[in-house]
Gaussian input, Z-matrix of N, CA and C with variables (Angstrom, degrees):
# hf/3-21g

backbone

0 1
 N
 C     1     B1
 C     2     B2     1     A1
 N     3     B3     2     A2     1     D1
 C     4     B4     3     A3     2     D2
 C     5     B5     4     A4     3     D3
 N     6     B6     5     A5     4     D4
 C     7     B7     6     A6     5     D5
 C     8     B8     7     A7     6     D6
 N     9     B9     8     A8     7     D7
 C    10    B10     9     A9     8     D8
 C    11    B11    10    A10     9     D9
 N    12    B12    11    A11    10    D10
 C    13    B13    12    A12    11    D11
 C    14    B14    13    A13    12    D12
 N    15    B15    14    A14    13    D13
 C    16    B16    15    A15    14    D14
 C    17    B17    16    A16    15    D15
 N    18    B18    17    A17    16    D16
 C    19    B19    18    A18    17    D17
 C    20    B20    19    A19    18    D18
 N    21    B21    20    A20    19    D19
 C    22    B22    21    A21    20    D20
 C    23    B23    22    A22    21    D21
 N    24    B24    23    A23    22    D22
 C    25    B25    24    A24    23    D23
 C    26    B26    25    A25    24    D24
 N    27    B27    26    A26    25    D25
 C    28    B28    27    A27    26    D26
 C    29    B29    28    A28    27    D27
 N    30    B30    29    A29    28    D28
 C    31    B31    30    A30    29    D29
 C    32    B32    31    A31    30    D30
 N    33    B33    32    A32    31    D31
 C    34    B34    33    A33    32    D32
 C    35    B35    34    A34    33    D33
 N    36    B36    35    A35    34    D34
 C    37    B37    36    A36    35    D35
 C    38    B38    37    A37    36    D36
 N    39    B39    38    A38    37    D37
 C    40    B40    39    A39    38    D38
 C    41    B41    40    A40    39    D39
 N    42    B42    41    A41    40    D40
 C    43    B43    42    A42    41    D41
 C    44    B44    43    A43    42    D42
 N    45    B45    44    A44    43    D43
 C    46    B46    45    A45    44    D44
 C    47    B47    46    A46    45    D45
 N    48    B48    47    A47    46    D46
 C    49    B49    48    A48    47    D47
 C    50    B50    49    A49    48    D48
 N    51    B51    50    A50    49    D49
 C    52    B52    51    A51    50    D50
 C    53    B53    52    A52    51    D51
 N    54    B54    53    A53    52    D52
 C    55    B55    54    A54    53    D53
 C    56    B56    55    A55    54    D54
 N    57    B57    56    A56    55    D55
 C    58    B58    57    A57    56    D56
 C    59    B59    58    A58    57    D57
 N    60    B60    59    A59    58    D58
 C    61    B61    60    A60    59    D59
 C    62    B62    61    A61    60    D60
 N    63    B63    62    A62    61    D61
 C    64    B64    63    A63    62    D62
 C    65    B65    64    A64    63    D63
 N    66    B66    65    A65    64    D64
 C    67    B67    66    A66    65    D65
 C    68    B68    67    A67    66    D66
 N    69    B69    68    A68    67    D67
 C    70    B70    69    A69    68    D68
 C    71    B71    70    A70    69    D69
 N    72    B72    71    A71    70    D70
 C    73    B73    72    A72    71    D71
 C    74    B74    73    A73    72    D72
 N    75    B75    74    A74    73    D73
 C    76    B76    75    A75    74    D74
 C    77    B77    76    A76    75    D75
 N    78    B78    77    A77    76    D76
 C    79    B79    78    A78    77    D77
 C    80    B80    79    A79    78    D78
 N    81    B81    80    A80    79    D79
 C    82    B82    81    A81    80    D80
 C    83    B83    82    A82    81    D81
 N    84    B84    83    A83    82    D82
 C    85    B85    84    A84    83    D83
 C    86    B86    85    A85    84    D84
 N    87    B87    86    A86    85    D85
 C    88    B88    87    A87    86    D86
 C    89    B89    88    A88    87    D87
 N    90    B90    89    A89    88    D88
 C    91    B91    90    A90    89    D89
 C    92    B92    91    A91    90    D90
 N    93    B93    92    A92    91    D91
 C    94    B94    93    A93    92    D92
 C    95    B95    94    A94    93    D93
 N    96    B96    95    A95    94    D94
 C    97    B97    96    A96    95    D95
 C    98    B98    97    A97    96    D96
 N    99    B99    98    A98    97    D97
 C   100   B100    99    A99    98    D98
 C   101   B101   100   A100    99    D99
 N   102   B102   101   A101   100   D100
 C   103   B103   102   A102   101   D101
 C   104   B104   103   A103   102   D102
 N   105   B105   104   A104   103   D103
 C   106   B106   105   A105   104   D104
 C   107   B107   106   A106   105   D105
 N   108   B108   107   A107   106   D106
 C   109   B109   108   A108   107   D107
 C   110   B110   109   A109   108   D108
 N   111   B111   110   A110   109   D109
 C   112   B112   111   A111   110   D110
 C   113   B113   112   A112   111   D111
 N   114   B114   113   A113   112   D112
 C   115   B115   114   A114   113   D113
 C   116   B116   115   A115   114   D114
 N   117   B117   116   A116   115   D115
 C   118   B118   117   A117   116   D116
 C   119   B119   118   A118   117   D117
 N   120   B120   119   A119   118   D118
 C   121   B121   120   A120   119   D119
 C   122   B122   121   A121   120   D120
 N   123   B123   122   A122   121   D121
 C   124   B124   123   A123   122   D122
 C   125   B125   124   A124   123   D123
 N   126   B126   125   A125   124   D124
 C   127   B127   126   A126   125   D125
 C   128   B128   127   A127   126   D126
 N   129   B129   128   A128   127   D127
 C   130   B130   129   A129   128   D128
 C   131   B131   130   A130   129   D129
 N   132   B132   131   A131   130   D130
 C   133   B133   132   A132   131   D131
 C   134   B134   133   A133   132   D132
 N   135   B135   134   A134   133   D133
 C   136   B136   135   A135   134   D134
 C   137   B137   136   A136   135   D135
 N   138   B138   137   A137   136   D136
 C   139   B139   138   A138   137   D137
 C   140   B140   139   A139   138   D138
 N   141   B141   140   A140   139   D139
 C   142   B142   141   A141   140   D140
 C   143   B143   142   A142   141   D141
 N   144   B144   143   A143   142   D142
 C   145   B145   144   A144   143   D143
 C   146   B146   145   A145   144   D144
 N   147   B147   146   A146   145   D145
 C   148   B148   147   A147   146   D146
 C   149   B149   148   A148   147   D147
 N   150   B150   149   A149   148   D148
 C   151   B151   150   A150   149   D149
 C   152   B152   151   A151   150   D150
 N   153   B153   152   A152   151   D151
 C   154   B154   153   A153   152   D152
 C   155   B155   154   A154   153   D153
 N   156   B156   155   A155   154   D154
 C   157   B157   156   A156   155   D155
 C   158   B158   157   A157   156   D156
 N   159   B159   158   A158   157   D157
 C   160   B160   159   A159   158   D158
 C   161   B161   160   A160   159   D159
 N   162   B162   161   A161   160   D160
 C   163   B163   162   A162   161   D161
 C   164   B164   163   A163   162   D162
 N   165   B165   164   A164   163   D163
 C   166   B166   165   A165   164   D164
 C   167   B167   166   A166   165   D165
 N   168   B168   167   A167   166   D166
 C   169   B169   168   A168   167   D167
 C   170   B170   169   A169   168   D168
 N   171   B171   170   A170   169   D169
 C   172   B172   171   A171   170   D170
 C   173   B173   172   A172   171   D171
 N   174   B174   173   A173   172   D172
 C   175   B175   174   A174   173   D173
 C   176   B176   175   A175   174   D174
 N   177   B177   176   A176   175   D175
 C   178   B178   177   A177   176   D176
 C   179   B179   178   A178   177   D177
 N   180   B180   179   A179   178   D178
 C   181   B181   180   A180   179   D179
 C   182   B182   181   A181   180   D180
 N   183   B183   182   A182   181   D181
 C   184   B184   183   A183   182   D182
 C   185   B185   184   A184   183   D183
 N   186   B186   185   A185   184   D184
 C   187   B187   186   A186   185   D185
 C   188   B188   187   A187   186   D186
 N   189   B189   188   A188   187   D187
 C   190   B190   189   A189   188   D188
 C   191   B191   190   A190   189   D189
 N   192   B192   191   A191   190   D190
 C   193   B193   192   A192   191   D191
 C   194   B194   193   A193   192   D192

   B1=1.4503
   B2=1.5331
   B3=1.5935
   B4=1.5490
   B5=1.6351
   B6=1.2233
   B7=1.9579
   B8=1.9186
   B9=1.2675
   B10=1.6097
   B11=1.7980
   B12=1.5396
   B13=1.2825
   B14=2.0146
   B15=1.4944
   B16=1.4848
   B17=1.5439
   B18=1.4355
   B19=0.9366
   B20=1.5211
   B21=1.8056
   B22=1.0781
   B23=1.6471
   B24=1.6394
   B25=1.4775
   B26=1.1944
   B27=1.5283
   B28=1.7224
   B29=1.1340
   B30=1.4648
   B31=1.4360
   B32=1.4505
   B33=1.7963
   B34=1.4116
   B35=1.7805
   B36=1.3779
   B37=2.0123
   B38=0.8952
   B39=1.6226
   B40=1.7921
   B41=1.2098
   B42=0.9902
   B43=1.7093
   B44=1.2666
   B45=1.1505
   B46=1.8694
   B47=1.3645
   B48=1.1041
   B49=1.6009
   B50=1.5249
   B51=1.1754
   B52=1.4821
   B53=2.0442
   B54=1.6755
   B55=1.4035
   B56=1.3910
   B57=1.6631
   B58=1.2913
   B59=1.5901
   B60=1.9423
   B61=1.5760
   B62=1.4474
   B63=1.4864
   B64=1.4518
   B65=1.2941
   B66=1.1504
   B67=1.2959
   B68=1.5376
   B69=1.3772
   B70=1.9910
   B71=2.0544
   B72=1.3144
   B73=1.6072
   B74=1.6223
   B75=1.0581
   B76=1.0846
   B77=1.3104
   B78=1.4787
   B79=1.3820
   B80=1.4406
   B81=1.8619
   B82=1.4680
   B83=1.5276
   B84=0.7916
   B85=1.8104
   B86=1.9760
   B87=2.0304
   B88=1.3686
   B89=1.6111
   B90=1.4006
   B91=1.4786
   B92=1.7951
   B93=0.9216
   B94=1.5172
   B95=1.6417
   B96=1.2741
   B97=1.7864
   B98=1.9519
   B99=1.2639
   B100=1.3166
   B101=1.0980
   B102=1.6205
   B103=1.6876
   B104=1.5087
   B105=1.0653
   B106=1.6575
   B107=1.7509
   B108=0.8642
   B109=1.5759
   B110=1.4410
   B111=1.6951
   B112=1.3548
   B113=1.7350
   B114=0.9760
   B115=1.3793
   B116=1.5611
   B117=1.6569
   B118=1.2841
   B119=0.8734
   B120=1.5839
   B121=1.4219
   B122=1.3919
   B123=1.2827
   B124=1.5320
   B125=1.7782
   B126=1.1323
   B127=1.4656
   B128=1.5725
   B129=1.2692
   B130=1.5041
   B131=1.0890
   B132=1.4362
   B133=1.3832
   B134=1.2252
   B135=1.7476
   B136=1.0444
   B137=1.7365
   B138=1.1771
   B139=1.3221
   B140=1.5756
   B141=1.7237
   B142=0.9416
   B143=2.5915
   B144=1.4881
   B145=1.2401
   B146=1.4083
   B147=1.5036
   B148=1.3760
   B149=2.0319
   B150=1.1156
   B151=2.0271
   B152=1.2755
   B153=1.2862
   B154=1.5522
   B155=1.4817
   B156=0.8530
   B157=1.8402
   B158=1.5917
   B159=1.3420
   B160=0.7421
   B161=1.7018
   B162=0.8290
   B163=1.9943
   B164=1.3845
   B165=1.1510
   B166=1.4289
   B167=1.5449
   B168=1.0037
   B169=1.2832
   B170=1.1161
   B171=1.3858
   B172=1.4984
   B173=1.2864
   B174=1.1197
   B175=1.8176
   B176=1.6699
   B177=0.8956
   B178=1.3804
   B179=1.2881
   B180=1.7620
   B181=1.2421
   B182=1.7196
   B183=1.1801
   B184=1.3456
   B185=1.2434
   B186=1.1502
   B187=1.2508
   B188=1.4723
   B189=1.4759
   B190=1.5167
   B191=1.5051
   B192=1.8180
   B193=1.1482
   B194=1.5825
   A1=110.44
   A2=113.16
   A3=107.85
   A4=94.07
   A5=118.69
   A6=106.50
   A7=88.89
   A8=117.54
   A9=103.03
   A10=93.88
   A11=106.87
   A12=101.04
   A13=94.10
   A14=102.37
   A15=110.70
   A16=87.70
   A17=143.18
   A18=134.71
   A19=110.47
   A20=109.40
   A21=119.11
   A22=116.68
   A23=114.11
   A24=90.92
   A25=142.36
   A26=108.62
   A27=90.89
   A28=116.45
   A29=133.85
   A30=132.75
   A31=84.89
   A32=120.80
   A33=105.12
   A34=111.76
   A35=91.40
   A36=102.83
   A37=93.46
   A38=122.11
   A39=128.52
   A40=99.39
   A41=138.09
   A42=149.68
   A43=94.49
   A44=142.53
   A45=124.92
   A46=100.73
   A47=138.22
   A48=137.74
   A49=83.47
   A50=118.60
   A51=116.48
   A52=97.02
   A53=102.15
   A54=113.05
   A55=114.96
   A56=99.02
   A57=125.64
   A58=98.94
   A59=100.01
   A60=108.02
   A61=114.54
   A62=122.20
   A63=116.54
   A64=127.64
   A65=135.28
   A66=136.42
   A67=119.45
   A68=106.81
   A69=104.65
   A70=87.50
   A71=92.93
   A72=106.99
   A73=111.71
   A74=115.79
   A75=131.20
   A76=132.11
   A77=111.78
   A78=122.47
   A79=96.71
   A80=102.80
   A81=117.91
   A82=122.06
   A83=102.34
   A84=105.79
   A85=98.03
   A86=105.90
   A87=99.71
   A88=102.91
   A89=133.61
   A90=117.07
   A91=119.32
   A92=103.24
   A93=128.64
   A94=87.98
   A95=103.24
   A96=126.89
   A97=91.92
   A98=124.03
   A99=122.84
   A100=138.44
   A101=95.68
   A102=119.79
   A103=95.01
   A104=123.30
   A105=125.09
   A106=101.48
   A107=145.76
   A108=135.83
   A109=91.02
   A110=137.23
   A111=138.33
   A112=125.26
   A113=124.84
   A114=122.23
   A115=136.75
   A116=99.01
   A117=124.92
   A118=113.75
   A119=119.31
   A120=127.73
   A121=130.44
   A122=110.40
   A123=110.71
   A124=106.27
   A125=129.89
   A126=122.22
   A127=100.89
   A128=134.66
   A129=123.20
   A130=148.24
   A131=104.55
   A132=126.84
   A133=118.46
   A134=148.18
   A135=124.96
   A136=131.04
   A137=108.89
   A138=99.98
   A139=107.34
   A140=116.74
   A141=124.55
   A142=124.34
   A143=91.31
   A144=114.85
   A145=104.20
   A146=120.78
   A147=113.75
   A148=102.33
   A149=85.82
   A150=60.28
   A151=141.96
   A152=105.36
   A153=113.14
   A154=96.10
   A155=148.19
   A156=143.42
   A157=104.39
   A158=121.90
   A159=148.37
   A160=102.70
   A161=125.70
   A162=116.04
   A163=94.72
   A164=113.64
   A165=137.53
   A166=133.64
   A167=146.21
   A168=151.67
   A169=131.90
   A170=143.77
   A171=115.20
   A172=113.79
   A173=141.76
   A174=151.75
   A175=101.50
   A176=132.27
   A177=136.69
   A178=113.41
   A179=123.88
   A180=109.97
   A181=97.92
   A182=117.04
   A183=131.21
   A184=91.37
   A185=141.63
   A186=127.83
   A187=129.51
   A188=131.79
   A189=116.89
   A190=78.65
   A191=106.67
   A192=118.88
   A193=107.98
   D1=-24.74
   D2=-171.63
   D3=-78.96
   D4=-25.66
   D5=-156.18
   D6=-82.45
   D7=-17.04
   D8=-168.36
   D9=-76.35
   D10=-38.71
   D11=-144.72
   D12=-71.91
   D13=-29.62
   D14=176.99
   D15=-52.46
   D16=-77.30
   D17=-127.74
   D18=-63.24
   D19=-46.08
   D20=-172.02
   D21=-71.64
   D22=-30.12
   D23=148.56
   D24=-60.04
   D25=-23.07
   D26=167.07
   D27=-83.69
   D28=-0.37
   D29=-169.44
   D30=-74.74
   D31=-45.85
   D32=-149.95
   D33=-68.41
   D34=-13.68
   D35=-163.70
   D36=-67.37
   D37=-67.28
   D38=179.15
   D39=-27.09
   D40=-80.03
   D41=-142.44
   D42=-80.32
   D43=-35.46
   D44=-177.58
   D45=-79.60
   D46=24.64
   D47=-150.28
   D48=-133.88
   D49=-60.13
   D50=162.78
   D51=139.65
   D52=-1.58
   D53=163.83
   D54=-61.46
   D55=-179.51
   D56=161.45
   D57=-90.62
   D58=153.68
   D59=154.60
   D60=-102.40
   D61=130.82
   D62=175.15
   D63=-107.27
   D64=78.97
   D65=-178.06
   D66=-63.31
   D67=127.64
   D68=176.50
   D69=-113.11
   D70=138.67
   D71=165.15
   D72=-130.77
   D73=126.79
   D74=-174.04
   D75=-97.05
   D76=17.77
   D77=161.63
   D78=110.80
   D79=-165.22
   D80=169.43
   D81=66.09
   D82=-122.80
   D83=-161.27
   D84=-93.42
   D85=-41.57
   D86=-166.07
   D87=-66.79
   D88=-49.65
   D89=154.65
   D90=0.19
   D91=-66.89
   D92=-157.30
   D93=-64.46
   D94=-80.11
   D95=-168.41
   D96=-41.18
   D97=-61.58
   D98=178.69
   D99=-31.90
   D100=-50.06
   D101=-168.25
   D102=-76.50
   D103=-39.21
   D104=-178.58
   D105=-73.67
   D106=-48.46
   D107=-125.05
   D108=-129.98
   D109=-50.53
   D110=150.44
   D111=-13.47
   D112=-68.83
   D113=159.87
   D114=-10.03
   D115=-72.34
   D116=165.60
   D117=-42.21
   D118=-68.31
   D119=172.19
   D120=-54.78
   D121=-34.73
   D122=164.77
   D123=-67.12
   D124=-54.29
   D125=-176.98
   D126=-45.65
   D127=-74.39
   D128=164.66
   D129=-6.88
   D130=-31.30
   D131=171.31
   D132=-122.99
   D133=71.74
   D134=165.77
   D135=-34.90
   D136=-24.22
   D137=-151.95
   D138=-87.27
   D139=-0.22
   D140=-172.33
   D141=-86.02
   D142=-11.40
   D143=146.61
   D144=44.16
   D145=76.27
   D146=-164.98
   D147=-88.40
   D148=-21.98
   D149=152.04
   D150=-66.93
   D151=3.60
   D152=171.26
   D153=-108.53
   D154=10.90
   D155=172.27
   D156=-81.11
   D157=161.29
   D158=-146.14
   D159=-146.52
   D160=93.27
   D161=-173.21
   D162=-120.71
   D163=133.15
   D164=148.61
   D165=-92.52
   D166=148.19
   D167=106.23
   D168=-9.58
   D169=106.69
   D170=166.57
   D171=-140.10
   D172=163.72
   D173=-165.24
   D174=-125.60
   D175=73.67
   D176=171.66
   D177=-40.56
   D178=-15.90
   D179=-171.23
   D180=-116.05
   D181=47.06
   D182=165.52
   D183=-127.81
   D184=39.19
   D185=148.16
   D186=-139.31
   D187=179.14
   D188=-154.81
   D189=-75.86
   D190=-165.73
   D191=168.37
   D192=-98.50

């Protein structure tokens, strides 16, 4: 519940700025942990407006170190 609510404050900063928020998730368990605990946290915050997000995918092990 703490990493959604972290997340969604920064969604809200991006977005009062007059940006996009871009989230990359990288699979595994935080997928999982998100999809459950994200929600909540978005209802809490209107101002955080996930139609303006940006989510990615990402494979960390396609990349250098």
């Amino acid at each position: 519940a703490a990493l959604a609510r972290l997340v969604v404050e920064a969604a809200v900063e991006a977005l009062a700025s007059g940006g996009r928020f871009a989230l990359g998730l990288s699979g595994g368990s935080l997928v999982e942990l998100l999809s459950r605990e994200l929600p909540p946290a978005l209802r809490a915050a209107p101002g955080a407006d996930p139609s303006r997000w940006l989510v990615a995918f990402c494979d960390e092990r396609l990349v250098p170190p």
